[in-house]
C-alpha positions in Angstrom: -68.9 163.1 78.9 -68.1 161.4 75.5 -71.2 159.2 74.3 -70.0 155.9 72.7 -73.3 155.6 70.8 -71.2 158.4 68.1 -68.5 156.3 67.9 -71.1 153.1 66.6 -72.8 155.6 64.1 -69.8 157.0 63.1 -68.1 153.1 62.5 -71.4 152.4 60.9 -71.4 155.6 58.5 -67.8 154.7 57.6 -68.2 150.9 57.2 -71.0 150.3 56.0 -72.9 153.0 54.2 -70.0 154.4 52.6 -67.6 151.5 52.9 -64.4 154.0 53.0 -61.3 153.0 51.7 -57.7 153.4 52.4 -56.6 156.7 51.0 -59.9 157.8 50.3 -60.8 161.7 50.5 -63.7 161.8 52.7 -66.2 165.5 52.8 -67.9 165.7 56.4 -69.9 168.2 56.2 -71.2 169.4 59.7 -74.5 171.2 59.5 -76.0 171.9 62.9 -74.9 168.7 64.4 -72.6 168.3 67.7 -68.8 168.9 67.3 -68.3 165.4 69.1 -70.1 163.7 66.4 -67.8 165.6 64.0 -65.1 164.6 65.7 -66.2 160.8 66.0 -66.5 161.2 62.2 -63.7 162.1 61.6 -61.3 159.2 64.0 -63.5 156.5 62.3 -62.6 157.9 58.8 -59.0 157.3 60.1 -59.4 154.3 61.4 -60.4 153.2 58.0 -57.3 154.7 56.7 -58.8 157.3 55.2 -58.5 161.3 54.7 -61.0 163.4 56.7 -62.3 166.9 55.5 -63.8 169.0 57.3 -66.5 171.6 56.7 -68.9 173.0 59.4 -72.1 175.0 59.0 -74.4 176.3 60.6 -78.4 176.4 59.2 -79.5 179.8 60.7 -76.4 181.3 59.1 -77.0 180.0 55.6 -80.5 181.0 55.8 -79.6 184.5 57.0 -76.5 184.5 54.0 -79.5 183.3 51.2 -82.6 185.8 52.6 -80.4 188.9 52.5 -78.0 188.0 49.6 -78.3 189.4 46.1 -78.6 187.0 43.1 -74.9 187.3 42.1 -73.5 185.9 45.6 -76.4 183.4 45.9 -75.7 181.9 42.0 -72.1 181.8 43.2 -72.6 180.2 46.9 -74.6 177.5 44.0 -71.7 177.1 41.9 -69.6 176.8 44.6 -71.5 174.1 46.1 -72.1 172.1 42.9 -68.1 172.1 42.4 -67.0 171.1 46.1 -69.3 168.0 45.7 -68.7 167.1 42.3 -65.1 166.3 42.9 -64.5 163.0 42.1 -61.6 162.6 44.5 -64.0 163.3 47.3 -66.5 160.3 49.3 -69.3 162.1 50.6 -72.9 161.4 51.4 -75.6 163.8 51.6 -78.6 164.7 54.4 -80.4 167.7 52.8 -82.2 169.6 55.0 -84.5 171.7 54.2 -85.7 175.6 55.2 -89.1 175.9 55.2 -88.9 180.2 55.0 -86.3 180.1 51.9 -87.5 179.6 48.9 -85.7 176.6 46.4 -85.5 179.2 43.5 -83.5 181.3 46.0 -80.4 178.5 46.2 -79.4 177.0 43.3 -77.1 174.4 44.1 -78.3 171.2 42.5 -78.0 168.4 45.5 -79.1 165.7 42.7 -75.1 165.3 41.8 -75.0 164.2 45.3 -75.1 160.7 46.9 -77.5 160.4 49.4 -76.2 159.0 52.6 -78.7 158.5 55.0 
């Protein structure tokens, strides 16, 4: 059963804290958080006429890809990273969470590029 609450976070998100506008590229990035929130997301960034993007992830994943990785792939998930949210064409807000058994040296994406949303 769809929960209308989404739908007045999601307006909220898009109206207020990151006043969208028409045309606008807009990065929501879905980390552990319910596919009809996503999905609220991304009808309220249309309604504001703007462009959704998508990207989903999922914690326990990322923590399993950073633990095992070797230092090559890790700087480059980092890189990667830094890039996707440094484009300038792109509205996006940030919620970092944290993982208490990976160590910060371990991911080297710097999140202080980013815009904090909430």
């Amino acid at each position: 059963m769809h929960d209308p609450r989404l739908d007045k976070l999601a307006d909220v998100l898009t109206t207020h804290s990151t006043k969208i506008q028409p045309g606008e590229f807009v990065l929501i990035e879905g980390i552990d958080i319910p596919q009809e929130m996503v999905i609220a997301l991304i009808r309220s960034v249309r309604k504001a006429d703007g462009i959704p993007l998508v990207e989903l992830k999922q914690n326990r994943i990322q923590r399993e890809i950073i633990l095992n990785g070797d230092d090559a792939g890790i700087k480059l998930m980092g890189e990667y990273e830094i890039y996707r949210v440094s484009n300038p064409l792109l509205k996006h807000g940030a919620c970092a969470k944290r993982m208490p058994t990976v160590h910060s040296t371990s991911y080297t994406a710097d999140y202080s590029k980013i815009s904090r949303l909430w």
